[in-house]
Each structure stands twice: as structure tokens, then as C-alpha cells.
C-alpha positions as CSV (number, residue, x, y, z in Angstrom):
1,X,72.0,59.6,14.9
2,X,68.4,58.9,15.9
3,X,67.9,59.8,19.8
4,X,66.5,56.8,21.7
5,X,64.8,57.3,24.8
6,X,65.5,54.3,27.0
7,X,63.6,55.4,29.9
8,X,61.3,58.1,31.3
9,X,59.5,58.7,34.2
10,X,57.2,61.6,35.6
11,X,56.1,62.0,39.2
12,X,56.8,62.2,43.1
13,X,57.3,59.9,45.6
14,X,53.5,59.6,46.2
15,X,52.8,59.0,43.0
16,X,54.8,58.6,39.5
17,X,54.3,57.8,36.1
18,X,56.5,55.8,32.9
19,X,56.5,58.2,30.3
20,X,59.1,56.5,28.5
21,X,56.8,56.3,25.1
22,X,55.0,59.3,25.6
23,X,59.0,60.8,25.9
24,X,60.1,59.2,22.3
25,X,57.1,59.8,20.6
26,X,57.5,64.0,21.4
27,X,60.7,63.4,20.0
28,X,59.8,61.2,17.0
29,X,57.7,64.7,15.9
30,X,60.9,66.2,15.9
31,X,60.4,68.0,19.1
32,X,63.6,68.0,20.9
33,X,62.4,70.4,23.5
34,X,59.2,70.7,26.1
35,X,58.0,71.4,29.6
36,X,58.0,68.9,31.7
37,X,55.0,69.0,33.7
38,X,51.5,67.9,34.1
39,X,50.2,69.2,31.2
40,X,51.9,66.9,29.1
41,X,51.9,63.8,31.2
42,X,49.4,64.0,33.5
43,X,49.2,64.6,37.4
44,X,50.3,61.3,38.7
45,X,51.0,63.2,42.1
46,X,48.1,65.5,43.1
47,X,49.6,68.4,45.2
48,X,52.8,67.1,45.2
49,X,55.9,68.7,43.6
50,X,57.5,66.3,40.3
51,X,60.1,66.0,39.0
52,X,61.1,63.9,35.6
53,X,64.2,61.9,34.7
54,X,65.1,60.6,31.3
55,X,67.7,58.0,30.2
56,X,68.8,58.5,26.4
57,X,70.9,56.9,23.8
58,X,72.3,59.0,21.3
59,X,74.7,57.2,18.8
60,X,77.2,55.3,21.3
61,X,76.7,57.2,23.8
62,X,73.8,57.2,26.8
63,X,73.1,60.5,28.5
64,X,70.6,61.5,31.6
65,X,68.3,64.4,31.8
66,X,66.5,65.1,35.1
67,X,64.6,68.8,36.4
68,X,61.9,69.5,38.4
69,X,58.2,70.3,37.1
70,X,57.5,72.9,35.1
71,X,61.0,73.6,33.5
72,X,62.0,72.9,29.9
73,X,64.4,70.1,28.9
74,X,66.2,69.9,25.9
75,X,67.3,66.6,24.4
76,X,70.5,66.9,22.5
77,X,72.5,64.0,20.5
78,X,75.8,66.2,21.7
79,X,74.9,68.1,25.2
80,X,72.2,68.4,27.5
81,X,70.8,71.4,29.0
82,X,68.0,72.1,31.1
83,X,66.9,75.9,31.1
84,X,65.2,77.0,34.5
């Protein structure tokens, strides 16, 4: 089952990003796991804290992954985790 990244976003109130492509094509490498922060999608906020929030499609079922800037998220076609 191919995960499918429905939606992605990167940012802060003052200022966020759609990452949704930039999301699917990390895991279209084969990378299932990365940072989130601004060193992979940029610094749509300057000086504000981010946070990132996916919606995912694995097989029938749709899962959610959200964590603040600089911690890693893993995404799973069985569980999520998000390691601080």
C-alpha cells in the first residue's frame, strides 16, 4: 500500500506554507521519516515557532500527523508516531 499524502502544511499563524508535494515527494524516495522544520521547507514564519500537520491515506484508511518544529515524524501505513 502506497502512502498518499493528501495534505501538508508547514508554518504559524503569521505565516505558513503547503508542503503537500514537497511531503509526498520525501516519501516517494522512500523516506518515511524527517524533521520537520525549516530546513526542509523553508521559514515561512520568521521568528515564529511552527508547527506541521499532514493528512495521509494509507490503503483504506486516512491518518493525521501533526508536531511542532524541529521534531521528527514518522509516516507509517499501520501507526503513527512522532518522537520528541
Amino acid at each position: 500500500m502506497p502512502i498518499e499524502v493528501e495534505a501538508a502544511v508547514y508554518g504559524a499563524v503569521q505565516g505558513s506554507v503547503d508542503v503537500t508535494n514537497k511531503v509526498q515527494s520525501i516519501i516517494d524516495s522512500g523516506q518515511c521519516k524527517f524533521k520537520a522544520d525549516s530546513e526542509v521547507f523553508g521559514d515561512p514564519a520568521p521568528g515564529y515557532r511552527k508547527h506541521f500537520v499532514a493528512l495521509y491515506r494509507s490503503g483504506d484508511y486516512k491518518k493525521a500527523v501533526a508536531c511542532k518544529e524541529h521534531q521528527e515524524v514518522i509516516f507509517s501505513k499501520q501507526h503513527i508516531w512522532v518522537i520528541e
